[in-house]
mmCIF file as gemmi writes it, N, C-alpha and C atoms, coordinates in Angstrom:
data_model
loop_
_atom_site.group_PDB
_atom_site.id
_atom_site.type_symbol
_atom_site.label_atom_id
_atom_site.label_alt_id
_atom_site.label_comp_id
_atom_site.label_asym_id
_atom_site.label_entity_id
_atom_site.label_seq_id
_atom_site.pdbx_PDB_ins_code
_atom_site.Cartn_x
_atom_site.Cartn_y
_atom_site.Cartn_z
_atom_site.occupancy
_atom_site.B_iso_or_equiv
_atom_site.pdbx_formal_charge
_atom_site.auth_seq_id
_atom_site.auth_asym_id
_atom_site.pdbx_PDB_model_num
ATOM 1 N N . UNK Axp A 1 ? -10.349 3.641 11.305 1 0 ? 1 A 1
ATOM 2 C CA . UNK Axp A 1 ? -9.119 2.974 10.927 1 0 ? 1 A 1
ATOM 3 C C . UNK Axp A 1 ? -9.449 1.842 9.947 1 0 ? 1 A 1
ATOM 4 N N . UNK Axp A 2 ? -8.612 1.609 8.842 1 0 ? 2 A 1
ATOM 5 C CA . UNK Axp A 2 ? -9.145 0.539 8.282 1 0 ? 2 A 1
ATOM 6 C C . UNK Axp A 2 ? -8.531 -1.152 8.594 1 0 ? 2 A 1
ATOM 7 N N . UNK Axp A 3 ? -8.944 -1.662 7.984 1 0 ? 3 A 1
ATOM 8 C CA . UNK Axp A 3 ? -8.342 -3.075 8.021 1 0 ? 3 A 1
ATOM 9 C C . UNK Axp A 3 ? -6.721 -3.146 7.617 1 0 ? 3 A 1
ATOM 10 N N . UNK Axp A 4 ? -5.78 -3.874 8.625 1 0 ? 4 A 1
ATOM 11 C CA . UNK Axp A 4 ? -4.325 -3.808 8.155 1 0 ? 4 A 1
ATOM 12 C C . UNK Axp A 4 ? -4.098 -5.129 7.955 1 0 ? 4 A 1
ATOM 13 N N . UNK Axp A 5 ? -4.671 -5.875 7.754 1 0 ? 5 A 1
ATOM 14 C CA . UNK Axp A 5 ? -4.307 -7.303 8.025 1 0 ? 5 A 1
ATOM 15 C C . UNK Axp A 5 ? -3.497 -7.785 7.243 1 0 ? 5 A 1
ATOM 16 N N . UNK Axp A 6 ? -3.028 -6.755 5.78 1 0 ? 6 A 1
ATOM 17 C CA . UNK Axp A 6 ? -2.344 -7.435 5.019 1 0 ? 6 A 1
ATOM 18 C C . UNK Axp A 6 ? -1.016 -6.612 5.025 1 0 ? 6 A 1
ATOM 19 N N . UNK Axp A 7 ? -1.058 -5.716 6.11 1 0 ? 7 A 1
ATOM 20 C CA . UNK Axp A 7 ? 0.325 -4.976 5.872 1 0 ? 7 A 1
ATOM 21 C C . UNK Axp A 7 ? 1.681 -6.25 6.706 1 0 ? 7 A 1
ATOM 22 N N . UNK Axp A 8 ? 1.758 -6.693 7.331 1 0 ? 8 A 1
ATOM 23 C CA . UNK Axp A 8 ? 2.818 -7.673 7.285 1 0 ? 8 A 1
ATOM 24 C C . UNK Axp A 8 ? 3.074 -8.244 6.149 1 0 ? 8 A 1
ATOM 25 N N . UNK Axp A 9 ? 2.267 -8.835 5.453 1 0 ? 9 A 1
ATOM 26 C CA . UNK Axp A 9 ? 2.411 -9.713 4.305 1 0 ? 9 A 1
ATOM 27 C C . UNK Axp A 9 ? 3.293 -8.466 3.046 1 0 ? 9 A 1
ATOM 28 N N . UNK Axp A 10 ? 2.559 -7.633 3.267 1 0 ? 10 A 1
ATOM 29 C CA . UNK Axp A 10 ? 3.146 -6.719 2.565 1 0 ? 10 A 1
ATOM 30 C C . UNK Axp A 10 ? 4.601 -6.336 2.729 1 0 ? 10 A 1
ATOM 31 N N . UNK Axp A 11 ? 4.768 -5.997 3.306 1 0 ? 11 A 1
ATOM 32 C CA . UNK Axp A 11 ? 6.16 -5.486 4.202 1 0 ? 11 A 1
ATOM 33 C C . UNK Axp A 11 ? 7.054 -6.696 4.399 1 0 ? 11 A 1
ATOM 34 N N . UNK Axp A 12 ? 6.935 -7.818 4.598 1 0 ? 12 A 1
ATOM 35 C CA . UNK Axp A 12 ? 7.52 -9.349 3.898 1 0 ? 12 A 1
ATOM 36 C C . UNK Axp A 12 ? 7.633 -9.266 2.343 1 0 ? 12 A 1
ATOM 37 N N . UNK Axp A 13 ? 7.266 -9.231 1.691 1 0 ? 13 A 1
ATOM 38 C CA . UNK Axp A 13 ? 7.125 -9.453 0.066 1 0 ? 13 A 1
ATOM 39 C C . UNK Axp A 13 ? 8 -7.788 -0.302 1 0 ? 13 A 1
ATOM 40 N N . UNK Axp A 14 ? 7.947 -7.317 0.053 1 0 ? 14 A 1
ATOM 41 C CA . UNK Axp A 14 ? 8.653 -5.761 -0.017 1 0 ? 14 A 1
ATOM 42 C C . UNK Axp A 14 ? 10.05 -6.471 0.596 1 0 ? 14 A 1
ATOM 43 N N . UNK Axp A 15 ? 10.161 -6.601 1.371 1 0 ? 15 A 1
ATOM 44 C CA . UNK Axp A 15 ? 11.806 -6.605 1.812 1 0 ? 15 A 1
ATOM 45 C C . UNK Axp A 15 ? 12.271 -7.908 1.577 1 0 ? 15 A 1
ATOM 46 N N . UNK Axp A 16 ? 11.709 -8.899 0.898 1 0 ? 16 A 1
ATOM 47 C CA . UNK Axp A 16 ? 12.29 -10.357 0.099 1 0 ? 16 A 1
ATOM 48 C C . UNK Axp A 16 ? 12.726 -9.513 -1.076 1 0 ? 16 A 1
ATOM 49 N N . UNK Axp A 17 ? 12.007 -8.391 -1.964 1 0 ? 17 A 1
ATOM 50 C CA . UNK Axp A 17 ? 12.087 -7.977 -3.364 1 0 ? 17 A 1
ATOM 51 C C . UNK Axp A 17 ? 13.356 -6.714 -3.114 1 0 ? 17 A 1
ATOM 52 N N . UNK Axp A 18 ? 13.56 -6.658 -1.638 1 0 ? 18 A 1
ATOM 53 C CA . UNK Axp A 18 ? 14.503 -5.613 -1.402 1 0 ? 18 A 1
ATOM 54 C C . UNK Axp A 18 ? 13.934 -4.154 -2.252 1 0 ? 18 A 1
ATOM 55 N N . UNK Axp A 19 ? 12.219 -4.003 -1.601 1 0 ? 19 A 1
ATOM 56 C CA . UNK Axp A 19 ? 11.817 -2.808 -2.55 1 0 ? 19 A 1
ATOM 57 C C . UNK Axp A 19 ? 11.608 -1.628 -1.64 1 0 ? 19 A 1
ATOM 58 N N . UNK Axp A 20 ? 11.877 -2.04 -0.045 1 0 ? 20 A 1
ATOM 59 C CA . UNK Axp A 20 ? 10.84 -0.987 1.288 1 0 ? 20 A 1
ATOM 60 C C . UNK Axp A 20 ? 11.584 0.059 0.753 1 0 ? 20 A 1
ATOM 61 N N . UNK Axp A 21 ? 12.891 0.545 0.788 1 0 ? 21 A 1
ATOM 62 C CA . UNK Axp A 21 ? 13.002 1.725 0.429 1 0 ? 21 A 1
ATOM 63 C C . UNK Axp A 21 ? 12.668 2.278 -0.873 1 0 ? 21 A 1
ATOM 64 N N . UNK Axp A 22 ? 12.599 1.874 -1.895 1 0 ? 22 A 1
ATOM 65 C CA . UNK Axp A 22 ? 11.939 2.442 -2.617 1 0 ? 22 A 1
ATOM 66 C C . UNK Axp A 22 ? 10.137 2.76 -2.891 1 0 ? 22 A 1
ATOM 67 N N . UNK Axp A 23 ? 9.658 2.201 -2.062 1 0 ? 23 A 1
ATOM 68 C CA . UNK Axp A 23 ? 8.214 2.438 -1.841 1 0 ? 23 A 1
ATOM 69 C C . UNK Axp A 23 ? 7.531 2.993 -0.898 1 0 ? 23 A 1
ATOM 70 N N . UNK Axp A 24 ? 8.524 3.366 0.428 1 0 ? 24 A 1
ATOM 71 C CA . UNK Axp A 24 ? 8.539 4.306 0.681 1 0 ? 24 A 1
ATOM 72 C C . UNK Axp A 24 ? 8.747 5.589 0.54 1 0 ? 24 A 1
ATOM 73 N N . UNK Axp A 25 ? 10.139 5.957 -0.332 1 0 ? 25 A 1
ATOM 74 C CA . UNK Axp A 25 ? 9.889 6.748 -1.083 1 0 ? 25 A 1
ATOM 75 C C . UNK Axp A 25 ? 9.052 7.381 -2.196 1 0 ? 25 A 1
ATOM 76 N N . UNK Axp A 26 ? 8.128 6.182 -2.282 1 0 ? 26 A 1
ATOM 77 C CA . UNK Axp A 26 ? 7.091 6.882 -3.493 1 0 ? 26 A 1
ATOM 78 C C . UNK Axp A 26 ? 6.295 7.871 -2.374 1 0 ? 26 A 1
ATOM 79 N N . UNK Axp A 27 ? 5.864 5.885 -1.501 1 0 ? 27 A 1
ATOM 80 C CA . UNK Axp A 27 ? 4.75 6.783 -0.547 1 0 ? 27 A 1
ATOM 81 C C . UNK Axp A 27 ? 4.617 8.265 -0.082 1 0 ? 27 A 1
ATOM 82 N N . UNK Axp A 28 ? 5.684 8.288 0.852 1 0 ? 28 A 1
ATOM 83 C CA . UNK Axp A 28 ? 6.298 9.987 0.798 1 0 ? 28 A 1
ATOM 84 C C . UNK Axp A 28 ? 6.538 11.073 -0.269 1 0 ? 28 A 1
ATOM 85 N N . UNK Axp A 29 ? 6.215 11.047 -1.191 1 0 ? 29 A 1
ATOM 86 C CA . UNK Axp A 29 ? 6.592 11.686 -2.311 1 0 ? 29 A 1
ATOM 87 C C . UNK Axp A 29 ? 5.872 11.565 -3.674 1 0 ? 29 A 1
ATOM 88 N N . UNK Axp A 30 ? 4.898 10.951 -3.704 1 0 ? 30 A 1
ATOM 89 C CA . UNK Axp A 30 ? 4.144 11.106 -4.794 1 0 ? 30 A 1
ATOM 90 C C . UNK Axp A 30 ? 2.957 11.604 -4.713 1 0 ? 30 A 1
ATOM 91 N N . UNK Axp A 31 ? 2.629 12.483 -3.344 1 0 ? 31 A 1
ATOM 92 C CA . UNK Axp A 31 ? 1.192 13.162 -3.111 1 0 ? 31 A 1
ATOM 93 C C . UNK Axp A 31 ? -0.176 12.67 -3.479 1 0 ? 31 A 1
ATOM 94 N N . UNK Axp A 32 ? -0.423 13.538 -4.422 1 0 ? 32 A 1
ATOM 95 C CA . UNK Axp A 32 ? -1.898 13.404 -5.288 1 0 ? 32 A 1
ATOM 96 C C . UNK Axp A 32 ? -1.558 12.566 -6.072 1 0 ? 32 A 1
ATOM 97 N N . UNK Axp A 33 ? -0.435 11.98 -6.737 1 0 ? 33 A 1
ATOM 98 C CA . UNK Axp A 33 ? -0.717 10.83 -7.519 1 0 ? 33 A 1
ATOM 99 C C . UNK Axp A 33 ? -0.852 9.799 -6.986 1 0 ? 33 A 1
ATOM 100 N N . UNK Axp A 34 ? -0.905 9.734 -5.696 1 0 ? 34 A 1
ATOM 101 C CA . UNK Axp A 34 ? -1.546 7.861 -5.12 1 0 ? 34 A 1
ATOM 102 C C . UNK Axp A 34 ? -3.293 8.076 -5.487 1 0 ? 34 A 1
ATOM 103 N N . UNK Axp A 35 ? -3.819 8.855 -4.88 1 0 ? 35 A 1
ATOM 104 C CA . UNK Axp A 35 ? -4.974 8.599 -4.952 1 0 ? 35 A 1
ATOM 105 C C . UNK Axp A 35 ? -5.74 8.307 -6.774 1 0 ? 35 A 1
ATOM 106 N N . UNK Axp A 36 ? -4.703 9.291 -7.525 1 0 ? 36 A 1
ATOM 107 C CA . UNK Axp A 36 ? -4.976 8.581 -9.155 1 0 ? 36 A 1
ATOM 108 C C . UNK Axp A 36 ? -4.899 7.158 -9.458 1 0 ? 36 A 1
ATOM 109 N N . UNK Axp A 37 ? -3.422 6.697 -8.707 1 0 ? 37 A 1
ATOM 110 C CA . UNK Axp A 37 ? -3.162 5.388 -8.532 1 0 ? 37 A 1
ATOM 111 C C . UNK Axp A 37 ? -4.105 4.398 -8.275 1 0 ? 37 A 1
ATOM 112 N N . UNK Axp A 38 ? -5.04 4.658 -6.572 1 0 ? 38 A 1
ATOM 113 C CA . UNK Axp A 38 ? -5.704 4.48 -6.126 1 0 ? 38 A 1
ATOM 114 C C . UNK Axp A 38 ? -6.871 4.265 -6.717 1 0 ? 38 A 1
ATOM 115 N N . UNK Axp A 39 ? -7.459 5.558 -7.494 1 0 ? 39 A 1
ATOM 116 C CA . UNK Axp A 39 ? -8.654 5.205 -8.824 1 0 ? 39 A 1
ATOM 117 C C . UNK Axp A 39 ? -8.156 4.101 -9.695 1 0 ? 39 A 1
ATOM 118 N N . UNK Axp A 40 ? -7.425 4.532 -10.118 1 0 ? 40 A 1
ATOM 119 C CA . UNK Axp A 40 ? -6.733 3.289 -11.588 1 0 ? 40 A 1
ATOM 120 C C . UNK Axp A 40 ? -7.33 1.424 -10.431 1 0 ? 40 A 1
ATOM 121 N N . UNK Axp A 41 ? -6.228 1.414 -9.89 1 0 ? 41 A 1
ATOM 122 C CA . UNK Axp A 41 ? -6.614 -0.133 -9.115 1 0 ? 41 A 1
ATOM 123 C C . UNK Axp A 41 ? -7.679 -0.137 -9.178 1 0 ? 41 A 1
ATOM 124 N N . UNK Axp A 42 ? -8.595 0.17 -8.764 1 0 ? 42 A 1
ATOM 125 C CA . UNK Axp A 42 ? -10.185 0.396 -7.857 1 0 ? 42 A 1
ATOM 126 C C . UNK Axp A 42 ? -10.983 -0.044 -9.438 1 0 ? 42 A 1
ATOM 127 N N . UNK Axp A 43 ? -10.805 0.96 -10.374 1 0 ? 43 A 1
ATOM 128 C CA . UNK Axp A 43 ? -11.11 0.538 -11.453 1 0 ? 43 A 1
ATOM 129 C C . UNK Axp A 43 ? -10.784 -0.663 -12.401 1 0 ? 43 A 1
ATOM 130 N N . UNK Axp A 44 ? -9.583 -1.079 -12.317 1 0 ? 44 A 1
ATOM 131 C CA . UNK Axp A 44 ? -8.88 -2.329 -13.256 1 0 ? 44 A 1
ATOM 132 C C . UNK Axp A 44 ? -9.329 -3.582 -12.145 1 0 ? 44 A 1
ATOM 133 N N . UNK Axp A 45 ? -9.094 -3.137 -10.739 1 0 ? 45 A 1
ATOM 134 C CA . UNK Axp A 45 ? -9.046 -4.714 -10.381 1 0 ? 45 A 1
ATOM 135 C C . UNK Axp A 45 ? -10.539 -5.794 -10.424 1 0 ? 45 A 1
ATOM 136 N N . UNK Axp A 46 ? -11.225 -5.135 -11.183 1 0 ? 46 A 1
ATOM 137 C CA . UNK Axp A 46 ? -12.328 -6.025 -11.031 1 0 ? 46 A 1
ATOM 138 C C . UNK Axp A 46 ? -12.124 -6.78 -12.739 1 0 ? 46 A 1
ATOM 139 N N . UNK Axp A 47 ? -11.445 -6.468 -13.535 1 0 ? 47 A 1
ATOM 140 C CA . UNK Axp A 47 ? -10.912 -7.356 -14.501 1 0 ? 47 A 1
ATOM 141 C C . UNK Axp A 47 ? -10.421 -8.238 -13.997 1 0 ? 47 A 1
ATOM 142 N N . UNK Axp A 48 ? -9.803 -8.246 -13.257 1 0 ? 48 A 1
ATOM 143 C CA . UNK Axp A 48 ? -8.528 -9.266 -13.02 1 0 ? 48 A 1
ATOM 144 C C . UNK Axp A 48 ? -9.251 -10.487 -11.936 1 0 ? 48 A 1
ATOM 145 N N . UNK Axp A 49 ? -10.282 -10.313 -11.597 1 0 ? 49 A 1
ATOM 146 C CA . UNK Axp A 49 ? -11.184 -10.726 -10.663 1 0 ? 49 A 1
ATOM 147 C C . UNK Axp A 49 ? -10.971 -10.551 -9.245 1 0 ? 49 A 1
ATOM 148 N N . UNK Axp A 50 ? -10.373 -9.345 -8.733 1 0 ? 50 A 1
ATOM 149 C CA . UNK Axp A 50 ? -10.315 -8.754 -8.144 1 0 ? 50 A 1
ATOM 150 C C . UNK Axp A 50 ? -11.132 -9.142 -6.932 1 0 ? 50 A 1
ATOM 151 N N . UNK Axp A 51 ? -11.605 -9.647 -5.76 1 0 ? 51 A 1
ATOM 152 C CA . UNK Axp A 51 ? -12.698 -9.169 -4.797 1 0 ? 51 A 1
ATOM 153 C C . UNK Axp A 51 ? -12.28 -7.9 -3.886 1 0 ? 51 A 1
ATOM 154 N N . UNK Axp A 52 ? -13.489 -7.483 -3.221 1 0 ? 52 A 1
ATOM 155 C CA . UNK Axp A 52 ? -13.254 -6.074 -2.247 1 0 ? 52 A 1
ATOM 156 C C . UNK Axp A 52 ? -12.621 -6.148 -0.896 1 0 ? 52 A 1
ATOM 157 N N . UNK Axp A 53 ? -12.483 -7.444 -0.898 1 0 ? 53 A 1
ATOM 158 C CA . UNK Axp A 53 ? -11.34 -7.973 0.188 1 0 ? 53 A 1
ATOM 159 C C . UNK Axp A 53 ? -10.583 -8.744 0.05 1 0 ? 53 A 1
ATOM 160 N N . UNK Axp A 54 ? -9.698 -8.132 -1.302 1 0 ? 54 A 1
ATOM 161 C CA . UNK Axp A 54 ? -8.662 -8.435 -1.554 1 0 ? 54 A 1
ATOM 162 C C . UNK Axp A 54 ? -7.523 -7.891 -1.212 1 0 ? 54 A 1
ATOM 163 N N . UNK Axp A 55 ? -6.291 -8.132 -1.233 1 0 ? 55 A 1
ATOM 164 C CA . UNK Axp A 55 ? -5.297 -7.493 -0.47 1 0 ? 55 A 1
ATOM 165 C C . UNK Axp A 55 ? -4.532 -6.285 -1.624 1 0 ? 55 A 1
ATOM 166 N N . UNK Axp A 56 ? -4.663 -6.637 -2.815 1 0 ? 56 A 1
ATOM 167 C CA . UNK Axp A 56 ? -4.716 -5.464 -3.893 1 0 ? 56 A 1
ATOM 168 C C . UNK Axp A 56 ? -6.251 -4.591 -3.809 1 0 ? 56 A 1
ATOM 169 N N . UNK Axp A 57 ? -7.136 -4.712 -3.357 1 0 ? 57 A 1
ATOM 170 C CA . UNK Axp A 57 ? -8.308 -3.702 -3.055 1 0 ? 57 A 1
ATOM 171 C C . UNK Axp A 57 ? -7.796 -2.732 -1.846 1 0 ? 57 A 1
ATOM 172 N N . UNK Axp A 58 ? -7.589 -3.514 -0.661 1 0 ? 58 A 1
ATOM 173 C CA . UNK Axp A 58 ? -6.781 -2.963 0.54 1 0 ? 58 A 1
ATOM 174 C C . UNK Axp A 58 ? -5.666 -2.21 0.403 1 0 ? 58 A 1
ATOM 175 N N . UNK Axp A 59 ? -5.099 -2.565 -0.832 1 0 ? 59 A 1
ATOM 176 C CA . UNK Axp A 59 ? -3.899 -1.01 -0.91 1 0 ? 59 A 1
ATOM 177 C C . UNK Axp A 59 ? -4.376 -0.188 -1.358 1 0 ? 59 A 1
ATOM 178 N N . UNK Axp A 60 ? -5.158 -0.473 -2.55 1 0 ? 60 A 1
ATOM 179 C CA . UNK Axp A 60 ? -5.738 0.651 -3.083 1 0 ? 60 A 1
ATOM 180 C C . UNK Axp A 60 ? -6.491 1.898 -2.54 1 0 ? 60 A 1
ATOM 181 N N . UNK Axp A 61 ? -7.308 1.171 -1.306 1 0 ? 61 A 1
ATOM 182 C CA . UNK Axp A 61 ? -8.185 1.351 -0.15 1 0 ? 61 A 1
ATOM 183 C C . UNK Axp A 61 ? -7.053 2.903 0.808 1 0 ? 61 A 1
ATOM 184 N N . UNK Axp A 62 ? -5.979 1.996 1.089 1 0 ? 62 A 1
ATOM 185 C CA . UNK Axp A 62 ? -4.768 2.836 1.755 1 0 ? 62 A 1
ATOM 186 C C . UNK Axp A 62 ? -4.455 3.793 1.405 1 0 ? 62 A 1
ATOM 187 N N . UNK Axp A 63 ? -4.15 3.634 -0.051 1 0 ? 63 A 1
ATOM 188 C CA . UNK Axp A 63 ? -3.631 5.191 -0.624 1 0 ? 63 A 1
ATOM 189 C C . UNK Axp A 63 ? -4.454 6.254 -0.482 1 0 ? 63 A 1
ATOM 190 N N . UNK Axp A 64 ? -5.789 5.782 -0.668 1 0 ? 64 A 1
ATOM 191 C CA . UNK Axp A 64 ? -6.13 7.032 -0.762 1 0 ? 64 A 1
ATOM 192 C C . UNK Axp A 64 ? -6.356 8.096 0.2 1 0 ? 64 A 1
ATOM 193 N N . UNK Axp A 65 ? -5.859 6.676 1.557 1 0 ? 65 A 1
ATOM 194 C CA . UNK Axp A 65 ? -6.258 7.626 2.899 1 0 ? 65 A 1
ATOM 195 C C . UNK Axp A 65 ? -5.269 8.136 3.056 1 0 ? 65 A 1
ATOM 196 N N . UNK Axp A 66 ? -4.651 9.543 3.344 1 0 ? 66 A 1
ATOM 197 C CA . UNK Axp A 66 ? -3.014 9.799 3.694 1 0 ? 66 A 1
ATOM 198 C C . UNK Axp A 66 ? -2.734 9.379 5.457 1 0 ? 66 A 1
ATOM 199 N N . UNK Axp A 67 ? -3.887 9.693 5.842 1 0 ? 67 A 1
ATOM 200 C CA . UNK Axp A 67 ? -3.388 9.146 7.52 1 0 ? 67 A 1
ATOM 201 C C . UNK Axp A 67 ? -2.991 7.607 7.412 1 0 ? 67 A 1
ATOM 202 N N . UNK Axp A 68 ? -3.471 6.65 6.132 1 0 ? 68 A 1
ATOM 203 C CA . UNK Axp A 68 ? -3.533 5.237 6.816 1 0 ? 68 A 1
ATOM 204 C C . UNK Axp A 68 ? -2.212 5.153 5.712 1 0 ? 68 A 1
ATOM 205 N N . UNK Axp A 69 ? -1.901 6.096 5.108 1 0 ? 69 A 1
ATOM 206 C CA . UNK Axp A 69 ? -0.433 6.073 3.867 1 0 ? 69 A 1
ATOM 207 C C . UNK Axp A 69 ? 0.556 6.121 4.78 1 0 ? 69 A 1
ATOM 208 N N . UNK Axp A 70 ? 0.454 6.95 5.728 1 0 ? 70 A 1
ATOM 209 C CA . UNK Axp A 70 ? 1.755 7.653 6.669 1 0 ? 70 A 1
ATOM 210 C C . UNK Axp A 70 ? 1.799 6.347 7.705 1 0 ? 70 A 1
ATOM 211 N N . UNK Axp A 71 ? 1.178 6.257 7.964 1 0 ? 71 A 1
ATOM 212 C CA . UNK Axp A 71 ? 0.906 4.857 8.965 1 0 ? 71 A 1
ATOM 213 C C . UNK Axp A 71 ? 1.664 3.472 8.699 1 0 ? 71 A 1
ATOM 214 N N . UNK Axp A 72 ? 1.58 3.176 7.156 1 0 ? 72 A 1
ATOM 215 C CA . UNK Axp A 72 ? 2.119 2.18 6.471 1 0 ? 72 A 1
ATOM 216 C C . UNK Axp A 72 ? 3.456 2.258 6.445 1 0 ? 72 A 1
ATOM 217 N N . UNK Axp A 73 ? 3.582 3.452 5.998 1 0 ? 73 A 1
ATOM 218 C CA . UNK Axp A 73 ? 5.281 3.849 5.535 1 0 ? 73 A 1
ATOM 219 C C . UNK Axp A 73 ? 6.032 3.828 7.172 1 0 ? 73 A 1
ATOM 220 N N . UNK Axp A 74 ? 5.681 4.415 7.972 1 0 ? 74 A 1
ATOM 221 C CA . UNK Axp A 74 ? 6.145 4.076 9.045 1 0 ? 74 A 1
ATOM 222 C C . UNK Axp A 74 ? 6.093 2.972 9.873 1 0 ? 74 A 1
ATOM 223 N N . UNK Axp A 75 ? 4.943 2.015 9.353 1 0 ? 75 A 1
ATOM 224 C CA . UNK Axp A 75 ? 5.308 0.36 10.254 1 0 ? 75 A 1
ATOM 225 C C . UNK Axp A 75 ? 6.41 -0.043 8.717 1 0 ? 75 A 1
ATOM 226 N N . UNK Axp A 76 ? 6.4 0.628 7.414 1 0 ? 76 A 1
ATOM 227 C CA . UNK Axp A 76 ? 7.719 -0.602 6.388 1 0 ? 76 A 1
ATOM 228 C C . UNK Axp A 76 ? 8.931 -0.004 7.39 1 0 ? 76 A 1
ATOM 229 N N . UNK Axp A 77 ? 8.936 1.28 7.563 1 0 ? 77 A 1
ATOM 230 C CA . UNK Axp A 77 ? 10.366 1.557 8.45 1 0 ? 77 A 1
ATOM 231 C C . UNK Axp A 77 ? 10.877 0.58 9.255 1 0 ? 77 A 1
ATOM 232 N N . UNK Axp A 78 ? 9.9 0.838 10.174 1 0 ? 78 A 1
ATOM 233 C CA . UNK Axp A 78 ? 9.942 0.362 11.79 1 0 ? 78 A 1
ATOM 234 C C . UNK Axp A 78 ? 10.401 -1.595 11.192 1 0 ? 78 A 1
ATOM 235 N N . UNK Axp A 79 ? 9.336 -2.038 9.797 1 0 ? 79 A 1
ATOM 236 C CA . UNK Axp A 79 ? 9.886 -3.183 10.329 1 0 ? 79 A 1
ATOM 237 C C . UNK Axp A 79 ? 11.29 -3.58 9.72 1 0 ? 79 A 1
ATOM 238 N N . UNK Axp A 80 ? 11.695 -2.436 8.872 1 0 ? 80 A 1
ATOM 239 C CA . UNK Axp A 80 ? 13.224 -2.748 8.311 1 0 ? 80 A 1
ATOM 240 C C . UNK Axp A 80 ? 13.965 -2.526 9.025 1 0 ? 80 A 1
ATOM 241 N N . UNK Axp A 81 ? 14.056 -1.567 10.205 1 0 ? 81 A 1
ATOM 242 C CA . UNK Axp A 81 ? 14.603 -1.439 11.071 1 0 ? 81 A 1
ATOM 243 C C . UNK Axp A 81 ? 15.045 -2.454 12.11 1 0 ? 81 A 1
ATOM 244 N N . UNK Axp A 82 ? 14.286 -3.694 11.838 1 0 ? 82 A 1
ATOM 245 C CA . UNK Axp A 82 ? 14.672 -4.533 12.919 1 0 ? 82 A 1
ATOM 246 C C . UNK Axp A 82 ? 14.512 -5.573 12.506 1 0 ? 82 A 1
């Protein structure tokens, strides 16, 4: 399992921007292009000064897993739900 420590923070900043449903819908629905996604970050964020425990490394990290993708999308549900 990996590290979630930043999925609250996430899922806060998502539903201030009023974005959970739409990023869930990617999640669900953009297959093989997360893990391209996933390369792209992995690759750019060390421009940006990026570290590997950063919370933009940690998504990147996510996508590419689909068990820890499905996982996410269902705690943004669960926490819009309530």
């Amino acid at each position: 399992m990996m590290d979630r420590k930043y999925w609250a923070d996430w899922a806060q900043t998502l539903q201030q921007k009023r974005l959970t449903g739409l990023v869930v819908t990617l999640l669900e629905g953009t297959g093989p292009l997360k893990i391209l996604l996933s390369q792209a970050l992995m690759g750019f964020l060390p421009l940006f000064g990026q570290t590997r425990d950063s919370s933009w490394q940690s998504f990147a990290q996510m996508l590419e897993d689909s068990t820890e993708c499905r996982s996410f999308t269902t705690y943004l549900l669960e926490e819009k739900n309530s």
